[in-house]
DRENFIBA-130901 format. One record per residue (C-alpha): residue number from 1; residue in one letter; x negated, z negated, y. Coordinates in steps of 0.05 Angstrom, whole numbers, plus 5000, padded with zeros to 4 digits. Each point is the difference from the previous one (the first is absolute). Layout:
// DRENFIBA-130901
+-----+----+------+------+------+
|   i | aa |   px |   pz |   py |
+-----+----+------+------+------+
| NUM |  a |    X |    Z |    Y |
...
+-----+----+------+------+------+
//
This chain:
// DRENFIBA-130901
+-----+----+------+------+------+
|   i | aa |   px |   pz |   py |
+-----+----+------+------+------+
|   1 |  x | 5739 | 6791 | 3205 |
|   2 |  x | 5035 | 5016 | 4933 |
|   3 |  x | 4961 | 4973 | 4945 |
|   4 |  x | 4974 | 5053 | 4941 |
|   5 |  x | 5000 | 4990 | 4919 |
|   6 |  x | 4947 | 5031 | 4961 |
|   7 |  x | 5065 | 5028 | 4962 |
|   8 |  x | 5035 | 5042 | 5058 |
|   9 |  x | 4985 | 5052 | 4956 |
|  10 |  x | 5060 | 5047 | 5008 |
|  11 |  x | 4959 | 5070 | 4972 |
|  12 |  x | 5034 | 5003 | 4934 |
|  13 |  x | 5055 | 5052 | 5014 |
|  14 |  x | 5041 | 4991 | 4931 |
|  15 |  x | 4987 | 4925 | 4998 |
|  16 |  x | 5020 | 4988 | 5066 |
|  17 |  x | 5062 | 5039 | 4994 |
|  18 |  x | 5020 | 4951 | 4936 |
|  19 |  x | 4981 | 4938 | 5038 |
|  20 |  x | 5024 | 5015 | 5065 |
|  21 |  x | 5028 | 5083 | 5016 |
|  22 |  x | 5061 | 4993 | 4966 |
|  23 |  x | 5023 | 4937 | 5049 |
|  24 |  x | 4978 | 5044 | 5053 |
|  25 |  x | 5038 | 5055 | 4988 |
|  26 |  x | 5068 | 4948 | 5003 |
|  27 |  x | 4976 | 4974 | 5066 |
|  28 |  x | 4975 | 5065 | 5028 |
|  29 |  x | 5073 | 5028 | 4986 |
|  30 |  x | 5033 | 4943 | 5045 |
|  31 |  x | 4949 | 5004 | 5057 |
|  32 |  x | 5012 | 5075 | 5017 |
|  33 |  x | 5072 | 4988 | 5000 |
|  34 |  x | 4984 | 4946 | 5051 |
|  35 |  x | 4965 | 5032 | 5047 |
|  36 |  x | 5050 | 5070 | 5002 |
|  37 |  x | 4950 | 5043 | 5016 |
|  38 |  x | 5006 | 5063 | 5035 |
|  39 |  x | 4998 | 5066 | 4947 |
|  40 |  x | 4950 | 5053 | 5013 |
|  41 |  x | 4948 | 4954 | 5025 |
|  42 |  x | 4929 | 4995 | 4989 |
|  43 |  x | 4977 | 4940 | 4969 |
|  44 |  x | 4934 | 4967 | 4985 |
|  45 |  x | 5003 | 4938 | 4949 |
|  46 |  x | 4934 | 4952 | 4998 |
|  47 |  x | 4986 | 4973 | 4936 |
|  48 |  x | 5043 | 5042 | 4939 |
|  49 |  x | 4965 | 4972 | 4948 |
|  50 |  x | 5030 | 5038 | 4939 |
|  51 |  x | 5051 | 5029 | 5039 |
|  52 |  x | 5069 | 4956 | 4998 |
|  53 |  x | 5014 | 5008 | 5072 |
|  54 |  x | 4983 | 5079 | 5009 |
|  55 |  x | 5045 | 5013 | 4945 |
|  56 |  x | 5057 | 4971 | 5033 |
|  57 |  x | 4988 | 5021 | 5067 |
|  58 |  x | 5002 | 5079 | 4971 |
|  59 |  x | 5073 | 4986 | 4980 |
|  60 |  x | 5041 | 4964 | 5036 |
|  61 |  x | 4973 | 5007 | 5060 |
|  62 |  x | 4983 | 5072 | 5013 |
|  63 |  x | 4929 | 5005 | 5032 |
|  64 |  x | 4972 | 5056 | 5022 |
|  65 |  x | 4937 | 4988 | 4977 |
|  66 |  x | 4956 | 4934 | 4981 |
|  67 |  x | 4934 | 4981 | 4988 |
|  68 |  x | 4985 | 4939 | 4959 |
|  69 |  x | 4936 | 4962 | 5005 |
|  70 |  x | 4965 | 4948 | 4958 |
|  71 |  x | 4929 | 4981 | 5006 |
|  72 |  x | 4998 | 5000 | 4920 |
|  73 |  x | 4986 | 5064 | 4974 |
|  74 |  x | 5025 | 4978 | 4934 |
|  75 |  x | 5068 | 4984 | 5024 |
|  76 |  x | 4994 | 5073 | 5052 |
|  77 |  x | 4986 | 5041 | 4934 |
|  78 |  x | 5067 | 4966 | 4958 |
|  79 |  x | 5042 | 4999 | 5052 |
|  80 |  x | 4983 | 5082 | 5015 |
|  81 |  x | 5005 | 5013 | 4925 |
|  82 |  x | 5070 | 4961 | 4999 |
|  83 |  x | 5018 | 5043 | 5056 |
|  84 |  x | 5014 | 5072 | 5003 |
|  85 |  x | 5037 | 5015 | 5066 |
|  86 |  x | 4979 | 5041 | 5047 |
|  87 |  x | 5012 | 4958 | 5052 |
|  88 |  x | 4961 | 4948 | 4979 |
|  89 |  x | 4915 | 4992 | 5019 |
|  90 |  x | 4958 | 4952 | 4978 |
|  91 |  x | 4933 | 4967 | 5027 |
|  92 |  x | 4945 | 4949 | 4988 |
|  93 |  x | 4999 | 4961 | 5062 |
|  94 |  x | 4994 | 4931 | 5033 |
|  95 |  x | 5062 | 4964 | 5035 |
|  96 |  x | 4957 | 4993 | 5060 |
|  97 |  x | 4970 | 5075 | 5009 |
|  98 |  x | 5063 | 5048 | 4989 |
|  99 |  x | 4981 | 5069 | 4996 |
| 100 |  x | 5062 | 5023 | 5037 |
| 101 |  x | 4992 | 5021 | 5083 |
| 102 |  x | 5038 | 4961 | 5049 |
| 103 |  x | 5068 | 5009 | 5007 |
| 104 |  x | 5013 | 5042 | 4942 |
| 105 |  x | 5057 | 4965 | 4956 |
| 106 |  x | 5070 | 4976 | 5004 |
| 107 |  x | 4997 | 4947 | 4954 |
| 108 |  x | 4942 | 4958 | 4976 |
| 109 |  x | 5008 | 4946 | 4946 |
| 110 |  x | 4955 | 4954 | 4943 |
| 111 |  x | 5038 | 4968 | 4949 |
| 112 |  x | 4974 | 4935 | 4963 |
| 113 |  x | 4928 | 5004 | 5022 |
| 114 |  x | 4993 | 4970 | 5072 |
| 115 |  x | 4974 | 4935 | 4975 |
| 116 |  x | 4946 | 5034 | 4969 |
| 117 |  x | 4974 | 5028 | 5057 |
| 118 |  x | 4950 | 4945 | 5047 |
| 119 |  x | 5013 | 5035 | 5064 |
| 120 |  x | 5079 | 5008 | 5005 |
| 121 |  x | 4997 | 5005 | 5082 |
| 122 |  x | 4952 | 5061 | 4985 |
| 123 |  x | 5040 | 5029 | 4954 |
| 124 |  x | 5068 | 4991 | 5031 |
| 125 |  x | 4974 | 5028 | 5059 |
| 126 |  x | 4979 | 5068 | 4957 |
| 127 |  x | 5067 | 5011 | 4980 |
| 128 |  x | 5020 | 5000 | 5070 |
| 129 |  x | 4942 | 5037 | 5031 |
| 130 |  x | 5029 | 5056 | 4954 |
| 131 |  x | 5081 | 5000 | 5014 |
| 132 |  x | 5028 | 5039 | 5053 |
| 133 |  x | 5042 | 4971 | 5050 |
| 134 |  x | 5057 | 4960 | 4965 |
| 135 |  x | 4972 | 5007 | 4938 |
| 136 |  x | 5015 | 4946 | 4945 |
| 137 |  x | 4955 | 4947 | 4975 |
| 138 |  x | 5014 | 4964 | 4938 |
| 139 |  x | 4961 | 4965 | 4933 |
| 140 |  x | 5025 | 4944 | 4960 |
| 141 |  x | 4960 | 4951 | 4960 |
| 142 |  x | 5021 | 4950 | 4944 |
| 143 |  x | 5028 | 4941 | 5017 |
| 144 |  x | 4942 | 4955 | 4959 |
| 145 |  x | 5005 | 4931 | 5041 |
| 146 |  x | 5083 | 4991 | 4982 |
| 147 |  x | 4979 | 5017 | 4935 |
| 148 |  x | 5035 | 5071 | 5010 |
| 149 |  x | 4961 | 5028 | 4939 |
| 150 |  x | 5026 | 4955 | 4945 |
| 151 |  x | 4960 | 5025 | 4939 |
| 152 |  x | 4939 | 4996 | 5037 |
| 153 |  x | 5013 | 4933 | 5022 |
| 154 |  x | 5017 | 4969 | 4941 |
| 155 |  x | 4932 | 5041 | 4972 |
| 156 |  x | 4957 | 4955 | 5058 |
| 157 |  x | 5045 | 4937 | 4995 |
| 158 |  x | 4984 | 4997 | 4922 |
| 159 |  x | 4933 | 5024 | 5003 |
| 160 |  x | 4982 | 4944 | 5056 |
| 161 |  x | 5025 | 4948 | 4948 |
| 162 |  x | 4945 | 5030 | 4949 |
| 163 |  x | 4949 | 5006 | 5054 |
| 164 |  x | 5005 | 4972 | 5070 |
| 165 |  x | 4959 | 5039 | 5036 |
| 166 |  x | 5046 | 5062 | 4980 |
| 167 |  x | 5040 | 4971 | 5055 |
| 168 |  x | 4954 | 5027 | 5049 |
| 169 |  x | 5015 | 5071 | 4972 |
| 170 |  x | 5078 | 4999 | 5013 |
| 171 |  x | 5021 | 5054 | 5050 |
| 172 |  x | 5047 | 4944 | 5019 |
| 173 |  x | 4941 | 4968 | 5029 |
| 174 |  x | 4968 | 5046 | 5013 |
| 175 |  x | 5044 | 5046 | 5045 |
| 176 |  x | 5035 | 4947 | 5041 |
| 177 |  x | 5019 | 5040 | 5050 |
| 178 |  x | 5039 | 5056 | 4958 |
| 179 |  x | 5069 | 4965 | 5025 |
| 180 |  x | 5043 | 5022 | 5065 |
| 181 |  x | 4963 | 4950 | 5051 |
| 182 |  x | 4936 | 5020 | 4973 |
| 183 |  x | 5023 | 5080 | 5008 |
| 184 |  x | 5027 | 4981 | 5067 |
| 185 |  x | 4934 | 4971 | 5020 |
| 186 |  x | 4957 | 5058 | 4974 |
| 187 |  x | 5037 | 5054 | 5031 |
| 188 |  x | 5005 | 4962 | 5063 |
| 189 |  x | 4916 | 4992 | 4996 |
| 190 |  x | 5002 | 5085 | 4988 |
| 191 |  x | 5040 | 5012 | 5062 |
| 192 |  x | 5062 | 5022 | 4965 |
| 193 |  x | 5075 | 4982 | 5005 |
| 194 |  x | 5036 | 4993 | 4945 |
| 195 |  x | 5079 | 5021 | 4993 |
| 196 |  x | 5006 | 4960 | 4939 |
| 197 |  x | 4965 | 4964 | 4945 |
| 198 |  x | 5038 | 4983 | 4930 |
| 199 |  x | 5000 | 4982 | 4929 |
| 200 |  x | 5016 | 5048 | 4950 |
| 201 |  x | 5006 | 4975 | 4930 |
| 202 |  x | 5012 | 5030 | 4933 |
| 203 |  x | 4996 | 4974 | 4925 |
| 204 |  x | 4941 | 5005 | 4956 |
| 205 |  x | 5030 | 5000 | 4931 |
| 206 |  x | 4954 | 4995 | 4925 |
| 207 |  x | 5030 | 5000 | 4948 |
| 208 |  x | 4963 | 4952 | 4957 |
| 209 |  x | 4944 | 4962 | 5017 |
| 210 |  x | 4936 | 5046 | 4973 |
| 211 |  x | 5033 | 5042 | 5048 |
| 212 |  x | 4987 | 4958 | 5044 |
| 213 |  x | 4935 | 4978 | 4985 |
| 214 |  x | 4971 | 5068 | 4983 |
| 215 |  x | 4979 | 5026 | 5065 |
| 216 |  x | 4967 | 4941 | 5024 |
| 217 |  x | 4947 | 5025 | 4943 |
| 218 |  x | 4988 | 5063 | 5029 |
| 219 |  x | 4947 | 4979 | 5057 |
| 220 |  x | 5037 | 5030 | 5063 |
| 221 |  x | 5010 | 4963 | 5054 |
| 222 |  x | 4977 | 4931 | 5008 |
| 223 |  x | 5053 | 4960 | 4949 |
| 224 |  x | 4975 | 5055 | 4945 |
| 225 |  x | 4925 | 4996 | 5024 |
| 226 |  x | 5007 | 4918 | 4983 |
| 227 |  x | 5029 | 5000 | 4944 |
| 228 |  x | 4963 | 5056 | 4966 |
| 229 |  x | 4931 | 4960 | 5022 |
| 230 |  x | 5026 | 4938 | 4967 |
| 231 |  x | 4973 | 4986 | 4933 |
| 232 |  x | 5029 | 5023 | 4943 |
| 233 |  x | 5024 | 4920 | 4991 |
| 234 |  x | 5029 | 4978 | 5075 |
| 235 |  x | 5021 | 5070 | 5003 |
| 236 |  x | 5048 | 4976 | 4941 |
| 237 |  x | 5018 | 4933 | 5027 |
| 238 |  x | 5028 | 5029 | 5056 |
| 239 |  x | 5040 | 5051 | 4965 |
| 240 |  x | 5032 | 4938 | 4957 |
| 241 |  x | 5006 | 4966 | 5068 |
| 242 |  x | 5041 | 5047 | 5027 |
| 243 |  x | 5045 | 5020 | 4941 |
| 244 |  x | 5013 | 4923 | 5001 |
| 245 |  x | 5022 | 5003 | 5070 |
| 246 |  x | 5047 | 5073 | 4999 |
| 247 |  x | 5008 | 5005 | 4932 |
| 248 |  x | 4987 | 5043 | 4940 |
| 249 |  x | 5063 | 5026 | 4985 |
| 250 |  x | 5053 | 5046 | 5038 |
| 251 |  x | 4985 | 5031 | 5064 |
| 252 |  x | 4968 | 4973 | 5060 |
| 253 |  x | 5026 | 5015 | 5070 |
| 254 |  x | 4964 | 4982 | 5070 |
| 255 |  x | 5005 | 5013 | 5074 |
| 256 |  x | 4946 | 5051 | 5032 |
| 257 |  x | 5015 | 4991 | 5073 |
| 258 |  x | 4956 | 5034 | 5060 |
| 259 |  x | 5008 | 4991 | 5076 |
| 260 |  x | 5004 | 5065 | 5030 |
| 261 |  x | 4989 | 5020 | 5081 |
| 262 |  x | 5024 | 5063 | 5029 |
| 263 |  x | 4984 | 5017 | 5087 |
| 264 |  x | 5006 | 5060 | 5040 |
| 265 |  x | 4930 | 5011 | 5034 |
+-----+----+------+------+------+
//
């Protein structure tokens, strides 16, 4: 069962995309080229928060058409506003009850949001109740447990040092299965045979260290919802911890890696 944080609070469109969108948008980029899809498809995408991987799907990759999904409304309203192309739809709607009719797309994906979601077989098995024949299945999440998301671990690994029970917070912890056994395992569970699972990495690069540090003040997302609950005090203590530890001068440069599984249902 994956565990919950009272600050998975990912509904803060413009925060989230500081914090988080603009690493998703690098990673989003790599995964389409993996998986080579098909042009002039259909495509449904689970999860679009604020929009990173629709954007890059209408590009590169041609689509026919796609309709993004995210049970936030918040993140369904930016991601529409950020997004004028015809070919793009957008709806509220749960991982687990897809308003799409059996199968009715080519290709159906979710980037970076499987762990969030408590009944993966469920909603695996959605995104293939709703491919045709030899459609493709793929999502990707971040690789937390090898420490894949290196700002955000070094965010938990200082904040733990301050507070111990912040431990219990780290996606790292938290998520233990987001790594290629794990995905193995869960797709395996959902019925579905996977043609390959990898890591795709990129950089994330600050340039100084309240660069850094700023978006972990903004609330989104459960680093963010922490710190911006601390007082006004420990909330400062860790921001000296961690300029201690990566430095407040000159830019700082770490890995965002995700795992990434593609199958032809």
């Amino acid at each position: 069962m994956v565990k919950t944080s009272d600050f998975d609070a990912w509904s803060a469109g413009q925060s989230y995309e500081h914090y988080m969108g603009r690493w998703s948008r690098k990673i989003a980029e790599e995964f389409v080229d993996w998986i080579a899809p098909p042009a002039d498809s259909e495509w449904l995408e689970i999860g679009c928060g604020t929009g990173a991987l629709t954007q890059t799907i209408l590009s590169p990759a041609a689509p026919r058409s796609i309709l993004a999904t995210d049970q936030s409304a918040d993140f369904v309203s930016h991601a529409a506003a950020d997004n004028r192309d015809s070919r793009a739809r957008f709806a509220v709607a749960n991982a687990v009850q897809i308003p799409v009719t059996d199968a009715s797309v080519d290709v159906a994906v979710s980037a970076l949001v499987m762990n969030f979601i408590s009944d993966k077989k469920l909603a695996l098995a959605e995104m293939r109740r709703v491919l045709r024949p030899d459609g493709l299945l793929a999502f990707y999440v971040w690789d937390y447990p090898g420490r894949g998301m290196g700002f955000i671990d070094a965010f938990w690994k200082a904040a733990a040092e301050i507070d111990p029970s912040a431990a219990e917070m780290d996606e790292g912890a938290r998520f233990p299965f987001c790594q290629k056994d794990g995905l193995a395992e869960i797709c395996q569970d959902a019925a579905i045979v996977c043609t390959d699972i990898a890591a795709i990495e990129v950089e994330t690069r600050f340039p100084d260290f309240e660069s850094f540090w700023h978006p972990f003040t903004l609330g989104a997302g459960p680093a963010p919802g922490y710190c911006s609950n601390l007082p006004e005090k420990r909330r400062q203590q860790l921001k000296e911890l961690l300029a201690a530890k990566l430095g407040e001068d000159g830019p700082i440069t770490l890995p965002a890696r995700a795992w990434a599984v593609k199958a032809n249902v």
